[in-house]
C-alpha positions as CSV (number, residue, x, y, z in Angstrom):
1,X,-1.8,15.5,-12.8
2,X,-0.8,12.2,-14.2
3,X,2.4,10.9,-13.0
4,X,3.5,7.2,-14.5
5,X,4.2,4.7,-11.8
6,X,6.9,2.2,-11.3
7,X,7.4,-1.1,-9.9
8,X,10.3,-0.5,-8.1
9,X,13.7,-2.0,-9.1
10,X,17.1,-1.2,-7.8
11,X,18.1,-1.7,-11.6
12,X,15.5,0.1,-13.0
13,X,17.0,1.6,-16.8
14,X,14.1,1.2,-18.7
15,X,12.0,4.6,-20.0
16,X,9.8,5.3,-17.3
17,X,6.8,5.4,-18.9
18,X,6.6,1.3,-18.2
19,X,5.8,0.3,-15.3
20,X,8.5,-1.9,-13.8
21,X,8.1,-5.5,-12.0
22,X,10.4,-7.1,-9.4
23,X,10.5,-9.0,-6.1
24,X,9.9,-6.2,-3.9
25,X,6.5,-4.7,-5.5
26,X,7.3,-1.5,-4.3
27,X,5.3,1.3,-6.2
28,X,7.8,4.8,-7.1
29,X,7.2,7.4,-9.4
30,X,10.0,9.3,-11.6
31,X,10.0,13.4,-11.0
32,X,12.8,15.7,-12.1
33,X,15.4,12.5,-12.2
34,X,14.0,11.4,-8.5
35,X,12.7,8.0,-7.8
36,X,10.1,8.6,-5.2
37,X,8.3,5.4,-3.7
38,X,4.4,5.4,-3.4
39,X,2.4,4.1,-0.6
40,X,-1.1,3.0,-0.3
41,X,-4.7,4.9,0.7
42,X,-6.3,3.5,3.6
43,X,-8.9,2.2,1.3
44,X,-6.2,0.0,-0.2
45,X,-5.5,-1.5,3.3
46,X,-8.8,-1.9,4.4
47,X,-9.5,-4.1,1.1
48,X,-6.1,-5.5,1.5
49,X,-7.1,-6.8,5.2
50,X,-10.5,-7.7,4.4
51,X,-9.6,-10.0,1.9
52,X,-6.5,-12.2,3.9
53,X,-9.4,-11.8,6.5
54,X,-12.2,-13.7,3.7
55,X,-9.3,-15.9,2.6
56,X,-8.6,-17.2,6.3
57,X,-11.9,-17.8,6.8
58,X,-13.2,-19.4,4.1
59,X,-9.5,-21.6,3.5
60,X,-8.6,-22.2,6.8
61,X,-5.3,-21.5,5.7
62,X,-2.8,-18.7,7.0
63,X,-2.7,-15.6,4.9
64,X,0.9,-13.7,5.4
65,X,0.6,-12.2,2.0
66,X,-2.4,-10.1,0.6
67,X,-2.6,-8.8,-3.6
68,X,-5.5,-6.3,-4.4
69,X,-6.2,-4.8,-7.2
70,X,-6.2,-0.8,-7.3
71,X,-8.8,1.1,-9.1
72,X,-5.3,2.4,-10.4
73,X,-5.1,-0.7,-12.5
74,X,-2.1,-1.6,-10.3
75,X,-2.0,-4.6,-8.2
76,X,-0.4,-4.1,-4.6
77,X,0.6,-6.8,-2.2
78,X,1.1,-6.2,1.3
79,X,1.7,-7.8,4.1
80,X,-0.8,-9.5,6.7
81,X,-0.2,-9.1,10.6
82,X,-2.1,-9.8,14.3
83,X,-4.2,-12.9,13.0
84,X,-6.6,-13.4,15.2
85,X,-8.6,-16.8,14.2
86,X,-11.8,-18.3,15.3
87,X,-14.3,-21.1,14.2
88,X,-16.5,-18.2,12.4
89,X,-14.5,-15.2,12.3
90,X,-10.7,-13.8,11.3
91,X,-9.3,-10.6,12.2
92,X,-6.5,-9.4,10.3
93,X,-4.3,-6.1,9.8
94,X,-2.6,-4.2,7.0
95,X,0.1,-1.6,8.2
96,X,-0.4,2.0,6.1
97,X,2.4,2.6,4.4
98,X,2.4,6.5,2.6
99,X,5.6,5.9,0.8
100,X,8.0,9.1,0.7
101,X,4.9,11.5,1.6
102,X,4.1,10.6,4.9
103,X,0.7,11.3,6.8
104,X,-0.7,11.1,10.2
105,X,-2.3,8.1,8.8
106,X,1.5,6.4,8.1
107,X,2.6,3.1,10.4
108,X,-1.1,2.8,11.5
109,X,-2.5,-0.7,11.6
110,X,-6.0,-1.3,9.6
111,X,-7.6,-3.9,10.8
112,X,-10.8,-5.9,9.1
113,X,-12.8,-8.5,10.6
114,X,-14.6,-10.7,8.3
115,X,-17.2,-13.4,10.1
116,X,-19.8,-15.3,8.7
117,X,-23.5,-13.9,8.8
118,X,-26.8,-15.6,8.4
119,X,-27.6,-14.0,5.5
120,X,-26.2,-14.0,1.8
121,X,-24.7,-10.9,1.6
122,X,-21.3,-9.0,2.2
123,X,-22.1,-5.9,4.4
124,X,-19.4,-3.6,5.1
125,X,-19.1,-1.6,8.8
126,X,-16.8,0.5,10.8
127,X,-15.4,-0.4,13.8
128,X,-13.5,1.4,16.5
129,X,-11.6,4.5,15.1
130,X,-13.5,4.4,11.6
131,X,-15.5,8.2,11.9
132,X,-18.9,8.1,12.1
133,X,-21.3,10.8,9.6
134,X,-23.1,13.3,11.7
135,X,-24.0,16.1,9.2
136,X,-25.2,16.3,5.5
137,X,-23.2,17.0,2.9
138,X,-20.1,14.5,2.6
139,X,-19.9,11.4,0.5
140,X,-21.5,8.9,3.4
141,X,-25.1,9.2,4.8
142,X,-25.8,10.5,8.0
143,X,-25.1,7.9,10.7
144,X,-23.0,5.5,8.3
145,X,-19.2,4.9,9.2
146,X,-16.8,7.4,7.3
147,X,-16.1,4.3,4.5
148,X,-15.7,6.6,1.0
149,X,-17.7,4.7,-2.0
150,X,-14.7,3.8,-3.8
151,X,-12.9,2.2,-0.8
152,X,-16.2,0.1,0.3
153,X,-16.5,-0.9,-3.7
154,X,-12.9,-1.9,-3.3
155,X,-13.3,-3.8,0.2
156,X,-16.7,-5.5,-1.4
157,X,-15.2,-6.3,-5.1
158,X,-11.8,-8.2,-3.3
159,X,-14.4,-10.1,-0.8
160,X,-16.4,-11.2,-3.4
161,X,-13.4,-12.3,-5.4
162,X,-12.7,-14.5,-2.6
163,X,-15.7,-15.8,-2.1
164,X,-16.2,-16.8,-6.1
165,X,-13.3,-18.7,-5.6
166,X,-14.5,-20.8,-2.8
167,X,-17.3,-21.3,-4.0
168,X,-18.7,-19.9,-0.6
169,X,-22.2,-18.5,-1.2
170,X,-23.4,-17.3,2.2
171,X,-23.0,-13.4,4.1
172,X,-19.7,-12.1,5.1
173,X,-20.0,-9.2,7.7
174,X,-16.7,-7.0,7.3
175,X,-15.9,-4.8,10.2
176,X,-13.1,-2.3,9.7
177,X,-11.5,-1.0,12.6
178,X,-8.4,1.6,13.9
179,X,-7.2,1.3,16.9
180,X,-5.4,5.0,16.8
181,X,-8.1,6.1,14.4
182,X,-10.0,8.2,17.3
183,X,-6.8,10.0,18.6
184,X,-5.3,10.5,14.8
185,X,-8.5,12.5,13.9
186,X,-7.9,14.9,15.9
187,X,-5.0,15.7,13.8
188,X,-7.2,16.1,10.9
189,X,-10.8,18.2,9.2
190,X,-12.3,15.2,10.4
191,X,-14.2,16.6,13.7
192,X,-15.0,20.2,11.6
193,X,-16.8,18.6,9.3
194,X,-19.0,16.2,11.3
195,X,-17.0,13.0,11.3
196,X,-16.8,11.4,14.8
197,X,-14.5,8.9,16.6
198,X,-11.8,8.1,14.6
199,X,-10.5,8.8,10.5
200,X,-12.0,8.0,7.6
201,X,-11.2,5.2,5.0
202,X,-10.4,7.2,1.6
203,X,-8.8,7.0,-1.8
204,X,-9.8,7.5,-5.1
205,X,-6.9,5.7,-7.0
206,X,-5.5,3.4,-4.3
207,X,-2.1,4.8,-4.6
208,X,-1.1,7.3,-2.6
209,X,1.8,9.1,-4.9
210,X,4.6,11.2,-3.4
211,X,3.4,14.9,-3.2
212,X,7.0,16.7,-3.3
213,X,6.0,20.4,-3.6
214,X,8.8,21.3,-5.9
215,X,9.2,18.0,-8.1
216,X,5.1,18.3,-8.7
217,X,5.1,22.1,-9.5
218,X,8.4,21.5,-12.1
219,X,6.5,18.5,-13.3
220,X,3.5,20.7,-14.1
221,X,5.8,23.0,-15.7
222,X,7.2,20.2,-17.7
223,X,3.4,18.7,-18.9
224,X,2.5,21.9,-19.6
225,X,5.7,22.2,-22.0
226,X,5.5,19.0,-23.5
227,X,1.4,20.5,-24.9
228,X,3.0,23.3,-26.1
229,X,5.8,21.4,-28.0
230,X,3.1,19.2,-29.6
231,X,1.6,22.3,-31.3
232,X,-1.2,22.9,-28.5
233,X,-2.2,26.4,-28.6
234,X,-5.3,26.5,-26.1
235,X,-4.0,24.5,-22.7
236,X,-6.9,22.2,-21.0
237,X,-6.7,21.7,-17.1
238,X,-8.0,20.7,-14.1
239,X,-7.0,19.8,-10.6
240,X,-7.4,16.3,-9.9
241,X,-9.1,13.1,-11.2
242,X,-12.5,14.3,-10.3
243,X,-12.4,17.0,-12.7
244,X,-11.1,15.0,-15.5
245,X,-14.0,12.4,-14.9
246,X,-16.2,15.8,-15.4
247,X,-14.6,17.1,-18.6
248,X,-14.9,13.9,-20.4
249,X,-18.1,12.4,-19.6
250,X,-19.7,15.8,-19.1
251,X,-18.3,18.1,-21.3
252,X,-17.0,15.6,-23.8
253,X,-13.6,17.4,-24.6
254,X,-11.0,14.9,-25.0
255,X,-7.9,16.8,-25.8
256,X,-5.2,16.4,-23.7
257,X,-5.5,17.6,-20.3
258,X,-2.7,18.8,-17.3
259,X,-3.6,18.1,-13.9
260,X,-2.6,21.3,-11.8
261,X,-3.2,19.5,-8.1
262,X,-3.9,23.0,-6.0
263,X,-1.1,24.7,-7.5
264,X,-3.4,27.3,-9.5
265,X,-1.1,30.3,-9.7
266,X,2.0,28.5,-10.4
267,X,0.0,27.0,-13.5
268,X,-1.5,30.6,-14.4
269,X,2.0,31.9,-14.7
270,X,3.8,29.1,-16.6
271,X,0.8,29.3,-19.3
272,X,1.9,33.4,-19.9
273,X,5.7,32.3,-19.4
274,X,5.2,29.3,-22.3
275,X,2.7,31.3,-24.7
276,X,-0.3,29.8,-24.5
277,X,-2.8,31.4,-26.6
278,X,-5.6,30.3,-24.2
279,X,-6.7,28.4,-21.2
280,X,-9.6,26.6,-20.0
281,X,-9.5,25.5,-16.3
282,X,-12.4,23.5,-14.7
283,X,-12.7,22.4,-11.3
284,X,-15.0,21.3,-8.6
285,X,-16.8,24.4,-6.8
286,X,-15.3,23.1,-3.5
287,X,-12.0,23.7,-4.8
288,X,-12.0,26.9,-7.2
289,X,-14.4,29.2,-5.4
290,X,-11.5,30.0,-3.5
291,X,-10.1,31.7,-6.8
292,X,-12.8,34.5,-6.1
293,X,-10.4,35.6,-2.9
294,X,-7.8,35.7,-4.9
295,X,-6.4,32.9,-3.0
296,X,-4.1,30.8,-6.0
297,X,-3.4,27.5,-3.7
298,X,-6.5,26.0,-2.9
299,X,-5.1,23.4,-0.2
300,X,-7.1,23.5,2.8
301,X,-3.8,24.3,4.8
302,X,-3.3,27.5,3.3
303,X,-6.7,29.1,3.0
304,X,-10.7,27.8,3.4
305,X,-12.9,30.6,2.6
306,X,-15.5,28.4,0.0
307,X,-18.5,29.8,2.8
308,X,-16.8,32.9,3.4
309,X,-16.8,33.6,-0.3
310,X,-20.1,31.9,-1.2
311,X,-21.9,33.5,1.7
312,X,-20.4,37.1,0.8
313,X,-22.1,37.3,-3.0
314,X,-25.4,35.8,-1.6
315,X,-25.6,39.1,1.0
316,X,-24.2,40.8,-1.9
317,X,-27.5,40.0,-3.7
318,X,-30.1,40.4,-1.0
319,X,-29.5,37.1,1.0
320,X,-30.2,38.4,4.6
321,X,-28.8,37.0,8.0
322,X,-30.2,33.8,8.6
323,X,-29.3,32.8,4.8
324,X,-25.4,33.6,5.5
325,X,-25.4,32.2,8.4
326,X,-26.7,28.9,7.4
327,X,-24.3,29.4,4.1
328,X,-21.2,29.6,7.0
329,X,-22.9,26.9,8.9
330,X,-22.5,24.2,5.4
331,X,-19.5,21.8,5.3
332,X,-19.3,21.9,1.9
333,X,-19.9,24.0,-1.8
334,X,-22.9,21.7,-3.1
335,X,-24.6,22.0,0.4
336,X,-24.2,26.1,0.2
337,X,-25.6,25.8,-3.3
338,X,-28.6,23.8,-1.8
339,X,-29.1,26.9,0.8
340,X,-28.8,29.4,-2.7
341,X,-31.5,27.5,-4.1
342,X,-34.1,27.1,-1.6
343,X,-34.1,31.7,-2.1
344,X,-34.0,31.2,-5.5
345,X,-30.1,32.8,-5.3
346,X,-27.9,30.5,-6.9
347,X,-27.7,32.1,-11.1
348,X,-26.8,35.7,-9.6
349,X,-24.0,34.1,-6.9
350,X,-22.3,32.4,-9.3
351,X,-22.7,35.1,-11.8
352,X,-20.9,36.8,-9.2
353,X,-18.5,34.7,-8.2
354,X,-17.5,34.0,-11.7
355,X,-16.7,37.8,-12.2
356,X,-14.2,37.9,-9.6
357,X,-12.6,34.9,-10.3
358,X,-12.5,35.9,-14.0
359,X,-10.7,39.2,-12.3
360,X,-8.6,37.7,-10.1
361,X,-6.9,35.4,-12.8
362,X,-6.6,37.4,-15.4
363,X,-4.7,39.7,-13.3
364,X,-2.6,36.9,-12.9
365,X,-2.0,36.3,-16.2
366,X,-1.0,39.6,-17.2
367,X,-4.1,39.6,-19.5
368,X,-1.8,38.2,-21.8
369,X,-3.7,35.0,-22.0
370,X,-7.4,34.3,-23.2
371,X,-9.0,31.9,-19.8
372,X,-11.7,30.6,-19.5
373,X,-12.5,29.0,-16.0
374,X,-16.0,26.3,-14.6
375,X,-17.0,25.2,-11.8
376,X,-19.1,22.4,-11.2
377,X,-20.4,19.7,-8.4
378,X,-21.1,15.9,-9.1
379,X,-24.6,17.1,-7.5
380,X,-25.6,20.2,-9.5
381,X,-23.7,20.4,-12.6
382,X,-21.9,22.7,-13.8
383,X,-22.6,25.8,-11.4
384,X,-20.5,29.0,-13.1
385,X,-18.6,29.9,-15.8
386,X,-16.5,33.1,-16.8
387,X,-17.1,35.4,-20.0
388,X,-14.5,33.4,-22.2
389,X,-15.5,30.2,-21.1
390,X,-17.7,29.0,-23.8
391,X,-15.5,30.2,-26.7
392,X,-12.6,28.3,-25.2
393,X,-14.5,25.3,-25.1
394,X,-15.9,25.3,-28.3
395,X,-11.9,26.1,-29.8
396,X,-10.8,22.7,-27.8
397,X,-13.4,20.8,-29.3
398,X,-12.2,21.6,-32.6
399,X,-8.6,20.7,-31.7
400,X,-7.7,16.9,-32.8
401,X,-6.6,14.9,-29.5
402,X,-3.2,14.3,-28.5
């Protein structure tokens, strides 16, 4: 779901589909009338330190102040604490700051190191209380810190900057570290799913916007209004960004499109309360396969039965014990898939699977509504669809873009 966001100002009276500049810099997005104030992912923090650390060095000269810029397309500033400065190496910290949705991870200190190296390249590590990979399946190799793609491309891309303007053209070793990272994972999915010794360095956007449960479900309601007032008949949605990224480069359907976050059923019923004619949702396996419980908020705090459900329609279709165990056993939908394939499974699963989620929202939706739901991974594809799907897709195409 798309939410505009504000530099903040105390005077702020302009429409708030412009983003706002003022001394502060402080990042807040509108909902229902309420200024809320962003904060920043840890992947922000870690390129924010990383770079005062690269300008330190390769200056000489003290850094207070950092700027990055976001893959957002926002630049942040933030500021730089606990200098530590030698001949061939600064250390450097960025406080987390989650804005008005606080985490575990809010107040802690990010720390980067950046020293020369003897070779010409910028290599990026974790330190103490940056997890460590120990199982397959999640967005770092096995035995590589818990440093997300986007965040390392961040903490590389401001480094580099740096050194372009310095004209320095020698190796920079980065060392990110977390001094409470160890004991804060333990407050998180970190050690189910494999990741040791501390948290992991995430984001996607950079931002981190303010995830009020009542101002994002009316502000669904209100996106999903402002379609239907433009004449849109069949409504387009998916969860997050991931599943945008999927329905335009894979798909190539560029209507209009209303991010949902996990709130499923909440969406289901405002598409029969505003008339929709039909619906196409799409989302990542990891996510939606929960639908097939029934279960209509896919956070992870409420329910997590992806294996459970996944494992259930492989014994469903012959898989025997040692297959549904090692379904249970995966961390995540694609690895499950991987299991489906190797017993030549996974078109019967998901045909499966796809039936009872077709149930399950369609009950929802009174049957008043024509939906259509997919489910995909980066890895495989797309991985299911239900009856309607197709038709709903093709009727989008046809629509003009809004």
């Amino acid at each position: 779901m798309n939410h505009d966001i504000h530099h903040l100002n105390d005077e702020q009276n302009s429409p708030q589909n412009n983003p706002q500049n003022n001394q502060s810099g402080e990042l807040f997005v509108i909902k229902q009338n309420k200024r809320l104030r962003c904060g920043f992912t840890t992947g922000s923090c870690a390129a924010a330190a990383a770079k005062a650390g690269a300008v330190m060095l390769l200056s000489g000269d003290l850094c207070t102040e950092i700027a990055i810029a976001t893959p957002k397309g926002i630049p942040v500033a933030m500021q730089v604490l606990e200098v530590r400065r030698d001949r061939d190496q600064v250390t450097c910290a960025v406080k987390k700051d989650s804005g008005d949705d606080p985490d575990v991870t809010n107040g802690i200190l990010i720390f980067a190191t950046v020293a020369r190296a003897n070779h010409n390249n910028i290599q990026v590590d974790g330190g103490q209380g940056v997890g460590r990979i120990t199982k397959p399946g999640l967005a770092c190799p096995i035995g590589e810190p818990a440093i997300n793609p986007v965040p390392r491309s961040m903490i590389m891309a401001e480094v580099a900057k740096v050194c372009a303007e310095y004209g320095y053209e020698g190796g920079l070793e980065i060392t990110i570290s977390v001094p409470e990272g160890e004991a804060i994972a333990r407050k998180t999915f970190n050690p189910r799913l494999g990741i040791v010794g501390g948290i992991s360095i995430l984001g996607t956007i950079g931002i981190v916007e303010p995830m009020s449960e009542k101002a994002l479900i009316d502000t669904i309601r209100l996106e999903m209004n402002q379609q239907k007032e433009k004449g849109c008949r069949d409504l387009l949605v998916c969860p997050g960004n991931y599943g945008e990224t999927f329905v335009r480069s894979t798909l190539g359907l560029e209507s209009s499109l209303i991010h949902c976050s996990n709130y499923i059923g909440e969406m289901l019923d405002f598409t029969v309360e505003l008339g929709f004619d039909g619906l196409l949702l799409i989302g990542h396996a990891g996510k939606l396969v929960k639908l097939a419980a029934g279960i209509m908020n896919t956070h992870s705090r409420y329910a997590d039965c992806r294996m459970e459900v996944i494992a259930v329609h492989a014994a469903l279709h012959g898989a025997g014990k040692e297959t549904v165990k090692e379904i249970m056993a995966s961390l995540t939908a694609p690895q499950a898939v991987t299991v489906l394939d190797r017993h030549g499974l996974r078109s019967q699963v998901f045909e499966s699977i796809m039936l009872k989620i077709d149930e399950y929202v369609n009950y929802r939706l009174q049957n008043k509504v024509k939906a259509g739901v997919i489910l995909y991974s980066n890895e495989q594809g797309i991985l299911g669809k239900t009856p309607q799907a197709d038709e709903i897709v093709n009727k989008i195409k046809r629509m003009k873009p809004s």
